[in-house]
N, C-alpha and C positions, 0 to 999 in steps of 0.2 A: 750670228749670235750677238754680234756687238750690237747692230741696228736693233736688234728686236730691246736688248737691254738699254740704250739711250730712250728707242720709242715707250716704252714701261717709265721707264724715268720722265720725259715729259707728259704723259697720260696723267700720272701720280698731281705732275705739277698742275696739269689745266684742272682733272681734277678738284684739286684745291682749291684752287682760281675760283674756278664756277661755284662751289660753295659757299666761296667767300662774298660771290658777286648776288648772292640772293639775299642778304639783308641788304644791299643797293637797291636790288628788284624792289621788296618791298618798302622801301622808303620813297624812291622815285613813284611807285603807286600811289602810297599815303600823300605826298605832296600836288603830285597832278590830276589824281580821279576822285580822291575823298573828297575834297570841295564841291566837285560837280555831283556829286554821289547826295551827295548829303541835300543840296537843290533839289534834285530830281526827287528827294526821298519826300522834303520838307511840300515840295508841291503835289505827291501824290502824283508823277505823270511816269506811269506804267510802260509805255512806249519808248521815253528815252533809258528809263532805270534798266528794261530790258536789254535796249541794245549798247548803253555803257558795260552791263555785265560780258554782255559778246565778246566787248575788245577786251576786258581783263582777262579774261578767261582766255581769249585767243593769243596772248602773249608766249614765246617761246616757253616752255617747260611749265606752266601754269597748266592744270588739271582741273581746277576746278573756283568757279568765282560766284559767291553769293553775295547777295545784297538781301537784309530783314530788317524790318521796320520794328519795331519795338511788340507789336503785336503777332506780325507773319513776316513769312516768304516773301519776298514781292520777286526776285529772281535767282534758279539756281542755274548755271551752266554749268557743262560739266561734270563729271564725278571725279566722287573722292577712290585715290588711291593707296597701296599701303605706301608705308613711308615718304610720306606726302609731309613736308615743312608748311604748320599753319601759322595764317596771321591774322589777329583777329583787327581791325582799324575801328574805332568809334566816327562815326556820324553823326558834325553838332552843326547846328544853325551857326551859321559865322555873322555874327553883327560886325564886321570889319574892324577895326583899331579902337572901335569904340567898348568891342568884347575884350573884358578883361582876365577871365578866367572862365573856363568849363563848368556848367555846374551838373550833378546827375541828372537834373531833370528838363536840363535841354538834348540829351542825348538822344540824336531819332531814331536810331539802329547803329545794325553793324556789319563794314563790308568783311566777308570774308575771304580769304584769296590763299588758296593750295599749291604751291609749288614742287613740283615730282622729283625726288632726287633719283626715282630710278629711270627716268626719261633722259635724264643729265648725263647721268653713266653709265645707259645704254649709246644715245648718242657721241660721246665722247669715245666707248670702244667701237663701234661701229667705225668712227673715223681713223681710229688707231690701227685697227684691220685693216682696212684701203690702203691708208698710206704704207703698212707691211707687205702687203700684195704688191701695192706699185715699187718699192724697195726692191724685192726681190725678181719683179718683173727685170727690174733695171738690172738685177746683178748679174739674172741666166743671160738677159743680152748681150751686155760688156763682157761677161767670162767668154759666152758663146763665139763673138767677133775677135780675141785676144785668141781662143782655142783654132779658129782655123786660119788669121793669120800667123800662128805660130805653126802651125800645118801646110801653108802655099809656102811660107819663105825659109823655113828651117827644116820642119822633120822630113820631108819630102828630099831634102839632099842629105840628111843623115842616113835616111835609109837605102839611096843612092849610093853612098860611100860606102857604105855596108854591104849591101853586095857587089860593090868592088873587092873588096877584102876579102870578103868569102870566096871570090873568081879566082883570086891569086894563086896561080903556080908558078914554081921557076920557068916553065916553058913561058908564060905568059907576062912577064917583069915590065916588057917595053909598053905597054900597052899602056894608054892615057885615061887618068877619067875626063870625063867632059860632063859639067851637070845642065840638066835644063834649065835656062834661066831667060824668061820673056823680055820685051824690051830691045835697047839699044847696045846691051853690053855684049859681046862674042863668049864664047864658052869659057868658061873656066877649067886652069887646070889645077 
């Protein structure tokens, strides 16, 4: 009960975590593929726009990654899920340090990128269950190993002693126990 109650306690916490870690997702996107996104967009080269969509889309817990040009599609991978966290990212020509501000009508599309919350929190139970399984694997072993050492070196001469006691008559007083005991030591009495 305790194990399964800390493993729910830290589930709750990764949980969390992982939630928290998807506005990271999509900012570390927006920083490293919008740039290239937005190149591939401005030159019209279908081959790469395709397979930059591949890698976004193929990032852990991402469901679903578009790239559209102002006009169309140019790529969907992907489908959308429910409860899916969208992001929608603009696509601008970047004139470098020399670009001052955004204007609307440089904008050349827009990636869009789906992040699964319930991939996240099947994932996360999925591993909470393992590690509950292996938990408990480990506790029938340890109890298991503890139940028949306590069986070879104790109960086995309690029960020995035991029906010494019950043999006991007055005709019978001198008689010794002797318990079996392996090893180097002589019998005990």
């Amino acid at each position: 009960v305790l194990v399964t109650a800390i493993g729910g306690v830290e589930l709750w916490q990764k949980r969390a975590s992982e939630l928290r870690n998807i506005d990271e997702r999509f900012t570390l996107i927006e920083q490293s593929s919008v740039p290239a996104v937005s190149e591939l967009v401005w030159h019209l080269n279908e081959e790469g726009i395709a397979r930059l969509a591949e890698g976004i889309a193929g990032q852990r817990d991402v469901s679903r990654g578009t790239i559209g040009s102002a006009q169309e599609v140019l790529a969907d991978i992907g489908k959308s899920v429910p409860r899916a966290i969208h992001r929608e990212l603009a696509l601008v020509r970047s004139l470098g340090p020399l670009q001052k501000k955004t204007k609307p009508q440089d904008l050349l599309g827009v990636l869009t990128v789906e992040v699964d919350q319930g991939a996240i929190e099947q994932r996360l139970l999925t591993e909470f269950v393992y590690k509950w399984l292996a938990n408990l694997l480990l506790v029938v072993l340890v109890a298991g190993f503890v139940l028949l050492l306590l069986e070879r070196k104790v109960m086995r001469h309690v029960r020995c002693v035991a029906a010494y006691v019950d043999q006991r008559t007055p005709e019978n007083l001198d008689e010794r126990l002797t318990l079996e005991r392996s090893g180097k030591a002589d019998s005990a009495e």
